[in-house]
TIDRENRO-613676 format. One line per field, with one value per residue: z, y, x of N, C-alpha, C, O in turn; chain; residue number from 0; residue in one letter. Coordinates in Angstrom, 2 decimals, padded with zeros to 5 digits. Example, Ala and Ser with C-alpha at 12.3 -4.5 7.8 and 13.67 -1.06 7.14 Angstrom:
! TIDRENRO-613676
n_w	(007.80|007.08)
n_v	(-005.69|-002.25)
n_u	(013.19|012.85)
ca_w	(007.80|007.14)
ca_v	(-004.50|-001.06)
ca_u	(012.30|013.67)
c_w	(007.80|007.87)
c_v	(-003.30|000.03)
c_u	(013.20|012.90)
o_w	(008.46|008.04)
o_v	(-003.32|001.14)
o_u	(014.24|013.41)
ch	(A|A)
i	(0|1)
aa	(A|S)
This chain:
! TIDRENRO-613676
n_w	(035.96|037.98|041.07|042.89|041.88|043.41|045.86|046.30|045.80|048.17|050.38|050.35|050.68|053.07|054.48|054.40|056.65|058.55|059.01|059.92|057.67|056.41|058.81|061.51|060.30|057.58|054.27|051.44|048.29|045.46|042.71|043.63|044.64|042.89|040.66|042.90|042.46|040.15|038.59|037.30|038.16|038.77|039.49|042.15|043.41|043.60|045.76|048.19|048.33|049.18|051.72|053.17|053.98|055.88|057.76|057.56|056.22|055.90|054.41|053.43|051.77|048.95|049.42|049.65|050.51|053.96|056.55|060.15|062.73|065.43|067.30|070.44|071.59|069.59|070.03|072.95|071.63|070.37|072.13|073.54|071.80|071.32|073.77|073.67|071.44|071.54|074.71|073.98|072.21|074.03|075.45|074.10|072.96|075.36|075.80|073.70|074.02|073.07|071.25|072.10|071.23|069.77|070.32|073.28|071.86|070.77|072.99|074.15|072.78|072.51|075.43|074.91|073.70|075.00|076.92|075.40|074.75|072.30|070.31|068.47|067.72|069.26|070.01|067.60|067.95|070.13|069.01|067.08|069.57|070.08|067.69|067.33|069.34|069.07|066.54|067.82|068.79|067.19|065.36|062.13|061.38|063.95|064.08|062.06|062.13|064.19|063.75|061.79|063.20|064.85|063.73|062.05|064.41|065.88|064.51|064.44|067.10|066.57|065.55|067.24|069.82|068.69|067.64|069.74|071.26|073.19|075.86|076.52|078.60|079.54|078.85|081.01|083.05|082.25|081.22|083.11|082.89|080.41|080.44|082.55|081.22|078.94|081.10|081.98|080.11|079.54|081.96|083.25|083.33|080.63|081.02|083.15|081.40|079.60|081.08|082.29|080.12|078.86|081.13|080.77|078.65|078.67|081.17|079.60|078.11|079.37|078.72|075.85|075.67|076.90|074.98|072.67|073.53|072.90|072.43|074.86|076.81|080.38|081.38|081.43|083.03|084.47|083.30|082.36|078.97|077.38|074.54)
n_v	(069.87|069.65|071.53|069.13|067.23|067.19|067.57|064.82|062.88|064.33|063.29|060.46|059.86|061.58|060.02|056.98|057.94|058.40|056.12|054.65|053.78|054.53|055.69|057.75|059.57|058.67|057.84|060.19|059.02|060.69|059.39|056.70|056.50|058.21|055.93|053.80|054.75|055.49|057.61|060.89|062.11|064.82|064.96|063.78|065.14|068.30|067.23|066.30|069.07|070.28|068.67|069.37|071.91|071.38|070.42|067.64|066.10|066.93|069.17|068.90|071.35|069.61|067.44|064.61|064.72|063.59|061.84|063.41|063.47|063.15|063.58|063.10|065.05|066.99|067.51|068.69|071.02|072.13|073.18|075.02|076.83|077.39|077.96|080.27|081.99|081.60|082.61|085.10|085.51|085.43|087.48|089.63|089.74|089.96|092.53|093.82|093.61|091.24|089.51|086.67|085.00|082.37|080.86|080.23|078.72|076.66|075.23|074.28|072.71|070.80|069.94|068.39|066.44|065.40|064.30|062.55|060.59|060.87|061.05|061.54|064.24|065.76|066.01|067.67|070.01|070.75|071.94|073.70|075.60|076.50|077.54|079.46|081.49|082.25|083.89|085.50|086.95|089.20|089.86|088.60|087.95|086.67|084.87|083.13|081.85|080.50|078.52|077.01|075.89|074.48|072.80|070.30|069.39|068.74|066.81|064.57|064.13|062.87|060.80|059.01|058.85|057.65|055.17|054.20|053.72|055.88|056.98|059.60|060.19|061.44|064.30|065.28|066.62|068.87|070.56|072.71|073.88|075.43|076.83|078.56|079.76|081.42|083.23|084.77|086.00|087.89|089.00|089.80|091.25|091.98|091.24|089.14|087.30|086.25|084.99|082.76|081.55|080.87|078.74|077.29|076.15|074.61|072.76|071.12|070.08|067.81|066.05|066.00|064.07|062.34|061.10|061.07|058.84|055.05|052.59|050.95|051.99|053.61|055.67|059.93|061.27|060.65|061.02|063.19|064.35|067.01|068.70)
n_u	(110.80|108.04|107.23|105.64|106.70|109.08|108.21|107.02|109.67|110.83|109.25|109.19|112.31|112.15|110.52|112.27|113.92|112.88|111.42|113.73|115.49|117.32|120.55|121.38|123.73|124.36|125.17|123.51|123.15|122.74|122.34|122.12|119.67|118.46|118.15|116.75|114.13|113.46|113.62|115.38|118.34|119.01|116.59|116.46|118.38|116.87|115.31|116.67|117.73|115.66|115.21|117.11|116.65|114.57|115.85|116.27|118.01|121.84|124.77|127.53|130.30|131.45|130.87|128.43|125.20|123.91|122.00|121.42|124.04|125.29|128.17|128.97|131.50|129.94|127.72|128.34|129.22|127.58|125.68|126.85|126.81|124.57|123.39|124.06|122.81|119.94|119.93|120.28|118.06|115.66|116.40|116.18|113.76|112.09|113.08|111.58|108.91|107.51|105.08|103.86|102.08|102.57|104.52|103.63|101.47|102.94|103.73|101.31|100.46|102.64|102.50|099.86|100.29|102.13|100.58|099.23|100.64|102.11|105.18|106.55|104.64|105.28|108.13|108.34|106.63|108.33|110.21|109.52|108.30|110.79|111.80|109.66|110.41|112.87|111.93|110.34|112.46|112.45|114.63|115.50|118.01|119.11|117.15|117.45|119.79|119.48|117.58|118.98|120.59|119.16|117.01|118.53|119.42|117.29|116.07|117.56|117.43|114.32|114.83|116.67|114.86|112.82|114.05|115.12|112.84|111.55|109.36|106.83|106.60|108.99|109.32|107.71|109.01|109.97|107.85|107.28|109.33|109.17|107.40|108.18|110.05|108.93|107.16|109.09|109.73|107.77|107.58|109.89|113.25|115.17|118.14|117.56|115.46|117.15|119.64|118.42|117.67|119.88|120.54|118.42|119.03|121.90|121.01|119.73|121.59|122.70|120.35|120.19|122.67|122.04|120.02|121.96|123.78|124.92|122.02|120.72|122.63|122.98|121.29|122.20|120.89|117.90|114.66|114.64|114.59|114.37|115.03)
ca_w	(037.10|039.20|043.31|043.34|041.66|044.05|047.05|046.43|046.16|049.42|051.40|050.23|051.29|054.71|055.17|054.87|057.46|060.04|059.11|060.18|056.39|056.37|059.82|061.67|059.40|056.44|053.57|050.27|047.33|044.22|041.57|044.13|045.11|041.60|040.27|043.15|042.72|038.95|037.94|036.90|039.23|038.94|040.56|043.32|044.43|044.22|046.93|048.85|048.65|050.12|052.86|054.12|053.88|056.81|058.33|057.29|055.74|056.05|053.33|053.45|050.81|048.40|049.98|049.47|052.18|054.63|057.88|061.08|063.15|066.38|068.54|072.16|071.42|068.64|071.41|073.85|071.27|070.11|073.16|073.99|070.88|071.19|075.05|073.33|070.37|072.15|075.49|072.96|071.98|075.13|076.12|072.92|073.23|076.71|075.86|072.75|074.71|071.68|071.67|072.46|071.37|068.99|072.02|073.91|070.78|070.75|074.73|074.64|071.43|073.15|076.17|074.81|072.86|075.99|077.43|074.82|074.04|070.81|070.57|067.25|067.57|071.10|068.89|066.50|068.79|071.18|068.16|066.79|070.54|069.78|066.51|067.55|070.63|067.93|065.80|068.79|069.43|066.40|064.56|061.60|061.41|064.70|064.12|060.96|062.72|065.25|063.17|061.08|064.42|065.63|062.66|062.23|066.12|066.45|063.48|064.86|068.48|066.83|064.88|068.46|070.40|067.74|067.85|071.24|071.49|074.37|076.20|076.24|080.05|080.30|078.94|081.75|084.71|081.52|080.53|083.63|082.70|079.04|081.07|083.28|079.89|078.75|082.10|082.44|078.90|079.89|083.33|083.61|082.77|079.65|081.50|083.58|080.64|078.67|081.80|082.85|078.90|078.79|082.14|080.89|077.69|079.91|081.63|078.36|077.98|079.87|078.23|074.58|075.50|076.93|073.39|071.66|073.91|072.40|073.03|076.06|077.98|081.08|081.09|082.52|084.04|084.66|083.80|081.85|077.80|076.32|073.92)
ca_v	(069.13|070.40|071.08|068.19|066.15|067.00|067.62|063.41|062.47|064.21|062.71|059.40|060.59|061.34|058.72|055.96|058.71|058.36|055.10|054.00|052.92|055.43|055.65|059.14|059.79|057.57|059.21|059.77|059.15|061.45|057.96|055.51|056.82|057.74|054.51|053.15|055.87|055.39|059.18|061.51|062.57|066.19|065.39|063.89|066.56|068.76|067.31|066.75|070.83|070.06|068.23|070.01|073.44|071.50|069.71|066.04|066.20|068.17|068.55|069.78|071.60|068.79|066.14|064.19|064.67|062.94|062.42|063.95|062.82|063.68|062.77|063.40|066.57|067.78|068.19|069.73|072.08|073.06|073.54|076.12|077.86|077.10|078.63|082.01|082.41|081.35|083.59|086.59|085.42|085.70|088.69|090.61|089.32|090.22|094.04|094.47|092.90|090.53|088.48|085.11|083.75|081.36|079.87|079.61|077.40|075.26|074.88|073.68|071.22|070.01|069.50|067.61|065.29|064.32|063.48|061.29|059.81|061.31|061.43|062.77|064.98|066.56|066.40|068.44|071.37|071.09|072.74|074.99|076.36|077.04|078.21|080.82|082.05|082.76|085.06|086.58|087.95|090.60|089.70|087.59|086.73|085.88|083.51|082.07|080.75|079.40|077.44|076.47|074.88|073.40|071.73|068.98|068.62|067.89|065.61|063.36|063.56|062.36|059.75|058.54|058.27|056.25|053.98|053.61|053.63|056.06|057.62|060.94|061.09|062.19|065.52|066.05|067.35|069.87|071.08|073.94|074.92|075.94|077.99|079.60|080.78|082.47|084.39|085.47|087.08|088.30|089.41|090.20|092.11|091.24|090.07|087.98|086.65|085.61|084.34|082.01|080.71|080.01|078.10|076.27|075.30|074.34|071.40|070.27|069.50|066.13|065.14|065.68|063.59|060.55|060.95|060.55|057.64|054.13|051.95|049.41|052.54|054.10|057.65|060.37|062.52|060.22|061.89|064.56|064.43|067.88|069.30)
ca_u	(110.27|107.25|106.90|104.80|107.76|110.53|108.02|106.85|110.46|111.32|108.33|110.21|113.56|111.95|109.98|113.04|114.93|111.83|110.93|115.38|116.03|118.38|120.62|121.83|125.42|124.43|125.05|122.28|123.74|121.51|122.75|121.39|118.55|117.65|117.79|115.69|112.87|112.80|113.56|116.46|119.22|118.32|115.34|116.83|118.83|116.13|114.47|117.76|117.70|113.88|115.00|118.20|115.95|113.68|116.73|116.01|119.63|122.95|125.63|129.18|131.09|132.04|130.70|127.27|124.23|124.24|121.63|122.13|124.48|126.16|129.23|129.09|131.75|129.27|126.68|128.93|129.73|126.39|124.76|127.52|126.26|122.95|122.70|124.34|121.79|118.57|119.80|119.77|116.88|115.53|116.50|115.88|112.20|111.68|113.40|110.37|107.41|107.17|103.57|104.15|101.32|103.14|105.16|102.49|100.44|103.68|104.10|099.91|100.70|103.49|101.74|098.70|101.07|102.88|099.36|098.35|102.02|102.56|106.11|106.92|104.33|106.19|109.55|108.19|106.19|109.27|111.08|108.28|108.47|112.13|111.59|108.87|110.84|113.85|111.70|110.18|113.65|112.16|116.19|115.50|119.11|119.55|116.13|117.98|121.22|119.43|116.55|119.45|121.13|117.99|116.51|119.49|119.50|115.70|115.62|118.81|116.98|113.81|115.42|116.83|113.98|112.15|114.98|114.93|111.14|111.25|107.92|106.95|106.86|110.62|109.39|107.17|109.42|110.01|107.36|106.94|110.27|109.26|106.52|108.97|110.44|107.56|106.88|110.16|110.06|107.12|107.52|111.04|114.13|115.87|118.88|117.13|114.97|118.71|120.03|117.37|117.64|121.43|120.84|117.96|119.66|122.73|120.48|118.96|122.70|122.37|119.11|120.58|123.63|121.46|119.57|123.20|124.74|123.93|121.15|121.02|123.15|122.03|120.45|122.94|119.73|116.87|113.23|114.96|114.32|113.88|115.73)
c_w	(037.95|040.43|043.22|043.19|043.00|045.30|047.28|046.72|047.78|050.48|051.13|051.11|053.07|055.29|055.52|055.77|058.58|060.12|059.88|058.82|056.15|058.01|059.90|060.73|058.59|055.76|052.06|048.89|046.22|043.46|042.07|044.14|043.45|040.73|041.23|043.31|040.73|038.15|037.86|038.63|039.88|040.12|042.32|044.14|044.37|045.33|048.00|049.02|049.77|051.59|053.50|054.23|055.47|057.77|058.56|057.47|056.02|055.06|054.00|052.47|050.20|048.55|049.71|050.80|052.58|055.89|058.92|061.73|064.11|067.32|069.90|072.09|070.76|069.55|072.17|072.91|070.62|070.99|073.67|073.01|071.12|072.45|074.90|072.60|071.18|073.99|075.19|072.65|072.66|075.72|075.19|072.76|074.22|076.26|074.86|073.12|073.67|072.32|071.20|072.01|070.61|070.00|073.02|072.84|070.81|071.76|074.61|073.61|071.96|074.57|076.56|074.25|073.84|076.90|076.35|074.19|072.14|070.89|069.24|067.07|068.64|070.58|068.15|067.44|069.50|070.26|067.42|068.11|070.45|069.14|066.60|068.65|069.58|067.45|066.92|069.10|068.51|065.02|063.96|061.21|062.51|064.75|062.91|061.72|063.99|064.42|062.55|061.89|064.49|065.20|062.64|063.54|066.74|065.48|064.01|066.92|068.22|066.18|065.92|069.58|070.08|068.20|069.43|071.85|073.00|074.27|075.95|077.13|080.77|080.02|080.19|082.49|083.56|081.12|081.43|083.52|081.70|079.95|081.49|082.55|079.76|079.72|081.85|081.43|079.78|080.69|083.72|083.17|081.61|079.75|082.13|082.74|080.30|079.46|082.04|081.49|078.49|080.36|081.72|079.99|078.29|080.25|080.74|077.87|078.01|079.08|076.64|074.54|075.90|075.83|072.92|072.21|072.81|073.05|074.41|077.22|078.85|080.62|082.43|083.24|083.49|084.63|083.18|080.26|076.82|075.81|073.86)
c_v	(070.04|070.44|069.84|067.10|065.58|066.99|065.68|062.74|062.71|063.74|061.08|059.12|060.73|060.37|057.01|056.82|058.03|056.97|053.74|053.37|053.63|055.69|057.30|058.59|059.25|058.40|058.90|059.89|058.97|060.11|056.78|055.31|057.20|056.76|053.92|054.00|055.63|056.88|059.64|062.29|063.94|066.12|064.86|064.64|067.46|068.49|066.84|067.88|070.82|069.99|068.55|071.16|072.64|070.11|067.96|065.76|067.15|067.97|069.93|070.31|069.96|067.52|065.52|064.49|063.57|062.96|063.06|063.23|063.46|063.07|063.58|065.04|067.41|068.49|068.90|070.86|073.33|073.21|074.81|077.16|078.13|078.25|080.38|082.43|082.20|082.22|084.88|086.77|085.86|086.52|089.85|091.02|090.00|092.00|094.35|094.14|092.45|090.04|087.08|084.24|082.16|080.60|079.76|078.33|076.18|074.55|074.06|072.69|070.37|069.15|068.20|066.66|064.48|063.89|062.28|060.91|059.84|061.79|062.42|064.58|066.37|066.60|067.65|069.80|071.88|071.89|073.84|075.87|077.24|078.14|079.56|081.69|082.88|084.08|085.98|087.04|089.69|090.50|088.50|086.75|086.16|084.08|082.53|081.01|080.07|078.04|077.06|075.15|073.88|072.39|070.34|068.41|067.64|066.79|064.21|063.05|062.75|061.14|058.64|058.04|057.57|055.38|053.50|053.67|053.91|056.77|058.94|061.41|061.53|063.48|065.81|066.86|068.53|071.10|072.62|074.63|075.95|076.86|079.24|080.73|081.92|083.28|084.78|086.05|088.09|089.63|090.34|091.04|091.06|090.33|088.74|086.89|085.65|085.10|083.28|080.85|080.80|079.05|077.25|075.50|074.19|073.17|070.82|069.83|067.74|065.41|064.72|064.72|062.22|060.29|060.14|059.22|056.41|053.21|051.07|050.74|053.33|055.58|058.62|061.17|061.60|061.07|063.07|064.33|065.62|068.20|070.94)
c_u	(109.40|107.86|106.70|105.95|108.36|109.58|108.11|108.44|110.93|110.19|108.94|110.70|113.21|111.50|110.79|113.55|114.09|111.81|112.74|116.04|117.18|118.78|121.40|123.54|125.45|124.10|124.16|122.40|122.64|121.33|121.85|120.26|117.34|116.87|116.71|114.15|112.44|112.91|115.04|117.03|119.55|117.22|115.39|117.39|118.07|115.33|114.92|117.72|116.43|114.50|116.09|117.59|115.53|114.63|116.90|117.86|120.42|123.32|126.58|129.80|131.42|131.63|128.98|126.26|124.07|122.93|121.85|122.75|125.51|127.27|128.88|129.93|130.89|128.30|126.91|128.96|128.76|125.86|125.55|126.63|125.21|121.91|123.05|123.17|120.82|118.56|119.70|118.62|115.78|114.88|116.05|113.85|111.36|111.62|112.00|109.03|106.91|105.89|104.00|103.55|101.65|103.66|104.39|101.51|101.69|103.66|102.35|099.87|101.58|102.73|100.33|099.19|101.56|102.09|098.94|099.50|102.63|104.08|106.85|106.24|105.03|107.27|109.24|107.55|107.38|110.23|110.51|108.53|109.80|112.44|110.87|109.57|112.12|113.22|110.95|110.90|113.73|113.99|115.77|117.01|119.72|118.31|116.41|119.10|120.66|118.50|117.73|120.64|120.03|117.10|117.48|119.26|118.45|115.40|116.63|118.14|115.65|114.05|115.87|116.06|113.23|113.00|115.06|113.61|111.25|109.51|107.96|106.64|108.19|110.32|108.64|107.35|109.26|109.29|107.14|108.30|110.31|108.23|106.69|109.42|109.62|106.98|107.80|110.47|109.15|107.13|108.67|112.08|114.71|117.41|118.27|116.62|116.13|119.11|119.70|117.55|118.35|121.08|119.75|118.40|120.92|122.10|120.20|120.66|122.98|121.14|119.86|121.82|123.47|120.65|121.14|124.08|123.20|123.04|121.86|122.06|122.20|122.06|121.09|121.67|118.62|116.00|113.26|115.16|114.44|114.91|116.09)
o_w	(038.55|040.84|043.48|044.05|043.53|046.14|048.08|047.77|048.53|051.64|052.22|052.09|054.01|056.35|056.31|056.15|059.39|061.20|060.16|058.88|055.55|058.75|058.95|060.67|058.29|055.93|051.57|048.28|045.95|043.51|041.38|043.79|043.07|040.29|040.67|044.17|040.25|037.15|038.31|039.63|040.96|041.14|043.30|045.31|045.41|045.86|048.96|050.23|050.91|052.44|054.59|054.96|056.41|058.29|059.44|058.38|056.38|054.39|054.56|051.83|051.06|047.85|049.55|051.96|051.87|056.32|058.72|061.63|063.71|068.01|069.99|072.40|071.13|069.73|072.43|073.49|070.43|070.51|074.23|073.43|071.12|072.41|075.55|073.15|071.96|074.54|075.91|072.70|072.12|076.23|075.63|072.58|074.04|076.31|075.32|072.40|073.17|073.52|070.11|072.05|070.87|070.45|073.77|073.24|070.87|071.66|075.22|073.75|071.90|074.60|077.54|074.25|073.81|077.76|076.67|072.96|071.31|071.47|069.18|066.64|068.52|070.69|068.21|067.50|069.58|070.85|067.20|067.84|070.70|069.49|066.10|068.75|069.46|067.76|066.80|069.92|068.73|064.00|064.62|060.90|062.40|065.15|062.73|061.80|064.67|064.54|062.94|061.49|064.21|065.82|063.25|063.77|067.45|065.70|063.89|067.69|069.11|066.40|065.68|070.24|070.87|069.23|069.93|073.08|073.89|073.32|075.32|077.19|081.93|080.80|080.60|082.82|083.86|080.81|080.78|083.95|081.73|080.00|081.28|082.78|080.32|079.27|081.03|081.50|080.55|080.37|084.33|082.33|081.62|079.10|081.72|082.97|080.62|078.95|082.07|081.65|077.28|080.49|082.27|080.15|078.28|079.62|080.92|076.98|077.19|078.92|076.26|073.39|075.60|075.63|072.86|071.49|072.40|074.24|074.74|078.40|078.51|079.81|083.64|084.30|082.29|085.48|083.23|080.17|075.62|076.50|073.07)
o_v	(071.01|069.69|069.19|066.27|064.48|066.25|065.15|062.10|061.80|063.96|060.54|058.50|060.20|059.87|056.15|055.90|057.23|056.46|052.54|052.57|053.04|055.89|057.94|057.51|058.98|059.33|057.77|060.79|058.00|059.63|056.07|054.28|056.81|056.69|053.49|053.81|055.62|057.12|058.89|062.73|064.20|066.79|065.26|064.85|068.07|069.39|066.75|068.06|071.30|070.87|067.99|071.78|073.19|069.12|067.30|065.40|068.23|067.04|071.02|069.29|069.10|066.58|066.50|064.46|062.57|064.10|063.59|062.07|064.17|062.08|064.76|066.06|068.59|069.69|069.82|071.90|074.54|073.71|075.67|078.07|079.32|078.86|081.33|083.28|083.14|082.43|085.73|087.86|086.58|086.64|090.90|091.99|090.49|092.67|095.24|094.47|093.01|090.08|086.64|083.05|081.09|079.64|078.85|077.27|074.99|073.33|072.99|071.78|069.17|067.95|067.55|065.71|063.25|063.14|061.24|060.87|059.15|062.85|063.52|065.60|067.59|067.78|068.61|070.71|073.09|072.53|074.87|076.97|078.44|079.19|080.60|082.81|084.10|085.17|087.21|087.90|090.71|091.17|087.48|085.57|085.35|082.92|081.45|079.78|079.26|076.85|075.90|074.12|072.68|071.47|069.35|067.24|066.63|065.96|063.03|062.12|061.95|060.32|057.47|057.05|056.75|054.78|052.37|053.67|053.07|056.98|059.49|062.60|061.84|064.23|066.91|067.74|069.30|072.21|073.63|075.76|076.96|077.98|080.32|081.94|083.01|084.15|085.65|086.75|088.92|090.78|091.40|091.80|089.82|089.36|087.59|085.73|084.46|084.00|082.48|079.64|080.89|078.50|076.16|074.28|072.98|072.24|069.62|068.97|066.88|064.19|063.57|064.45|061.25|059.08|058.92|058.65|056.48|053.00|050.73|050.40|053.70|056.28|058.50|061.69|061.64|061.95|063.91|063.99|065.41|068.08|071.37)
o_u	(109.86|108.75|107.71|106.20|108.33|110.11|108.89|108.57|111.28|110.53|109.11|110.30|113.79|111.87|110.41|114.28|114.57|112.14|112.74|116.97|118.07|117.81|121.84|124.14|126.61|123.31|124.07|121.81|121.93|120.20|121.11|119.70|116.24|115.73|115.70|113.29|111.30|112.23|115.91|116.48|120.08|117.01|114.76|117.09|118.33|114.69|114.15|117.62|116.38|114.40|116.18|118.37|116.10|114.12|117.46|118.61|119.95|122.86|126.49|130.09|131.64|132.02|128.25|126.67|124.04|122.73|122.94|122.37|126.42|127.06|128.53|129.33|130.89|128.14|126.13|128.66|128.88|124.83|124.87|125.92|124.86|120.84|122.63|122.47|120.96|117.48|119.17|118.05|114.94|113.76|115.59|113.13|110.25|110.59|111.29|108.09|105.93|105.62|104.37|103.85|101.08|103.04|104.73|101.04|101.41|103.59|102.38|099.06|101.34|102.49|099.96|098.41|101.54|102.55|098.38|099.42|103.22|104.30|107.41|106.77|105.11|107.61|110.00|108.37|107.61|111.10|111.16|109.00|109.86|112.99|111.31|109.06|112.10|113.70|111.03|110.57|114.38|114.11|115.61|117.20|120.64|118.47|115.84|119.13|121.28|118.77|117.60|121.20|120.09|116.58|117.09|118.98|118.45|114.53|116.29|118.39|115.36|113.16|115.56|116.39|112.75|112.70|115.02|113.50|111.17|108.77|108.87|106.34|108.43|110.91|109.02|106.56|108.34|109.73|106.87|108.47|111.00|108.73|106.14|109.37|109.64|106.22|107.51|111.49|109.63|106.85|108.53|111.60|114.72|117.81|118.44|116.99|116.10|119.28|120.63|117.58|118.14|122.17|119.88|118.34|120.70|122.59|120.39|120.61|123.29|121.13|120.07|122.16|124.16|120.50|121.34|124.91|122.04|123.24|123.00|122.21|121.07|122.67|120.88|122.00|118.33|116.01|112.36|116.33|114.58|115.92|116.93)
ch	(A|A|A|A|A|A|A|A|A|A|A|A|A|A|A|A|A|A|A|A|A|A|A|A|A|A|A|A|A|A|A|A|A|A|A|A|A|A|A|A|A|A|A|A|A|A|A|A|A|A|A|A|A|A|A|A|A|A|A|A|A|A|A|A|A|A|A|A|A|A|A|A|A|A|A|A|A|A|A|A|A|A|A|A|A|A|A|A|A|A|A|A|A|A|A|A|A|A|A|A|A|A|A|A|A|A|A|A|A|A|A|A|A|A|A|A|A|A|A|A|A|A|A|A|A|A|A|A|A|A|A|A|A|A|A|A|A|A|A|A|A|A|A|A|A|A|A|A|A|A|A|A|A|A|A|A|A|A|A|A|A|A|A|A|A|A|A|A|A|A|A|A|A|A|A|A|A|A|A|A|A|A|A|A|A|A|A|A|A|A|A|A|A|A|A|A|A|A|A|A|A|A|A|A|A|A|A|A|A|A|A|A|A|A|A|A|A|A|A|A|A|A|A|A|A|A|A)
i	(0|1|2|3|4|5|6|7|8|9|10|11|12|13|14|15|16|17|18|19|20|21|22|23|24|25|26|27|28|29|30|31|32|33|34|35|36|37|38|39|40|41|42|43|44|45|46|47|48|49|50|51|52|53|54|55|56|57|58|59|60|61|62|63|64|65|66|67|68|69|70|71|72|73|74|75|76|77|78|79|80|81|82|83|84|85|86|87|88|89|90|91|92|93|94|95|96|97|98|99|100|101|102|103|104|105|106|107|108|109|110|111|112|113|114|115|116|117|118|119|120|121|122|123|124|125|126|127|128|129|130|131|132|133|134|135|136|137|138|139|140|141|142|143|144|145|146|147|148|149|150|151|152|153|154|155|156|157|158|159|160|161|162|163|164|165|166|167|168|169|170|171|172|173|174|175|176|177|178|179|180|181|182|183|184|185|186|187|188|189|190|191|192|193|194|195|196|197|198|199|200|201|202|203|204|205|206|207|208|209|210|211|212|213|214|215|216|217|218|219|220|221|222|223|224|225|226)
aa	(X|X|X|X|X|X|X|X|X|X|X|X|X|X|X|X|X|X|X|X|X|X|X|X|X|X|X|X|X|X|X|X|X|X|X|X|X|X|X|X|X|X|X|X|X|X|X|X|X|X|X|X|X|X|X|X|X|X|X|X|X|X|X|X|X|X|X|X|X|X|X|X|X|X|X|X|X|X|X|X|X|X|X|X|X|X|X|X|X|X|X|X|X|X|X|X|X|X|X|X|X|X|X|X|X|X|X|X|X|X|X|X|X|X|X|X|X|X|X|X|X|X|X|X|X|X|X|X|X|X|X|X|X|X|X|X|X|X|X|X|X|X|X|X|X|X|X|X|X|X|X|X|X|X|X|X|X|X|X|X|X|X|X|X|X|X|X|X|X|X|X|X|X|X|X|X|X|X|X|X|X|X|X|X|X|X|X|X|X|X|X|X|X|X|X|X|X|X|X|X|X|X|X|X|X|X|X|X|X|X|X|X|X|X|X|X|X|X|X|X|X|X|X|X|X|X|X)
C-alpha cells in the first residue's frame, strides 16, 4: 500500500470526524470502515496510525480508536497538566532567548482568521501557537508530551464549536493575552515567563469546560473561548 493509499483513506476518516459523521467518543471500527471504503483492513489501520499521529483519533491498549472525547473531570485534569508542561515551556524559552518568530506567524494567522470568521482556521493556528511555543522551550521531549496532549484536545474543541456553530469573536478578549505571552518570554525573567503561562492556562480552564458542556447550556465565562 502507498502514502497516497493510506494518506486518501485518512482524509476520509477526517473528513466524516469534521464533517460530525463520526461523534467525539465514537469508536472506528478497521472491519466497518473497510467494507464501506471498498479496501483491505490493513489499509485502514494504516491511516488510523495517520490520524492518531495528527490527533484526529486516540487508541488505548487493546481497545479500538476512538474520537476525542472529554468529561468535565478529563478537562480538569488536563489542564492541571497542561499549565505544568506549557509553564516549562515558558520559562525554558524565555531562559534561551528562543526566536519566536513561529508564535508570532501563528498569533497573526490566528488573528486574521478571527477577523474574517474563520473558525477552523483560528482552531488550528490557536494550536500551531501552542505547538511552536513547546519547541521554543529548545526540549524536544518536553515539546512531544505536550503536542501529544494538545492535538486530541484541539481536535475535540474543534469538533465542538462546529457543532455548536459558535463565532470566532469569543477569541477576541484573547487574543492580547497570547501577546502578553510572547513579551513576557521575551522581556522577562524565566520565572515570570512560566508563571504568567500556568495562570493563563488556568483561565483557559473555564473556556475549555463551556466547549465540553452540552448544547442549549449556558457559557460558564461569557466572551472567553481559547484554548
Amino acid at each position: 500500500m502507498t502514502i497516497l493509499v493510506k494518506e486518501a483513506l485518512a482524509y476520509k476518516l477526517k473528513t466524516a470526524i469534521v464533517e460530525g459523521r463520526l461523534s467525539p467518543g465514537e469508536r472506528v471500527v478497521e472491519g466497518v470502515w473497510a467494507k464501506t471504503f471498498g479496501v483491505a483492513q490493513a489499509s485502514v489501520r494504516e491511516a488510523i496510525n495517520l490520524l492518531i499521529a495528527e490527533g484526529f483519533l486516540v487508541k488505548s491498549a487493546g481497545r479500538s480508536a476512538r474520537v476525542p472525547h472529554y468529561t468535565e473531570e478529563d478537562i480538569s485534569r488536563l489542564y492541571q497538566v497542561r499549565a505544568a508542561l506549557e509553564g516549562l515551556a515558558a520559562g525554558l524559552a524565555a531562559e534561551r532567548r528562543a526566536d519566536l518568530a513561529e508564535v508570532e506567524t501563528a498569533l497573526k494567522e490566528m488573528e486574521e482568521a478571527a477577523a474574517s470568521g474563520d473558525l477552523r482556521t483560528l482552531v488550528n493556528q490557536d494550536l500551531q501557537f501552542h505547538l511552536a511555543l513547546a519547541r521554543a522551550s529548545g526540549n524536544p521531549t518536553l515539546a512531544e508530551m505536550i503536542e501529544r496532549l494538545l492535538r486530541p484536545l484541539f481536535t475535540f474543541v474543534l469538533l465542538r464549536v462546529m457543532a455548536r456553530q459558535e463565532s470566532t469573536k469569543q477569541w477576541a478578549s484573547d487574543m492580547p493575552r497570547h501577546r502578553e505571552i510572547i513579551y513576557l518570554i521575551r522581556e522577562s525573567s524565566p520565572a515570570v515567563a512560566r508563571q504568567f503561562m500556568e495562570f493563563c492556562t488556568g483561565q483557559f480552564v473555564a473556556s475549555a469546560q463551556a466547549v465540553w458542556a452540552p448544547e442549549g447550556t449556558s457559557r460558564r465565562v461569557p466572551g472567553r473561548s481559547d484554548t
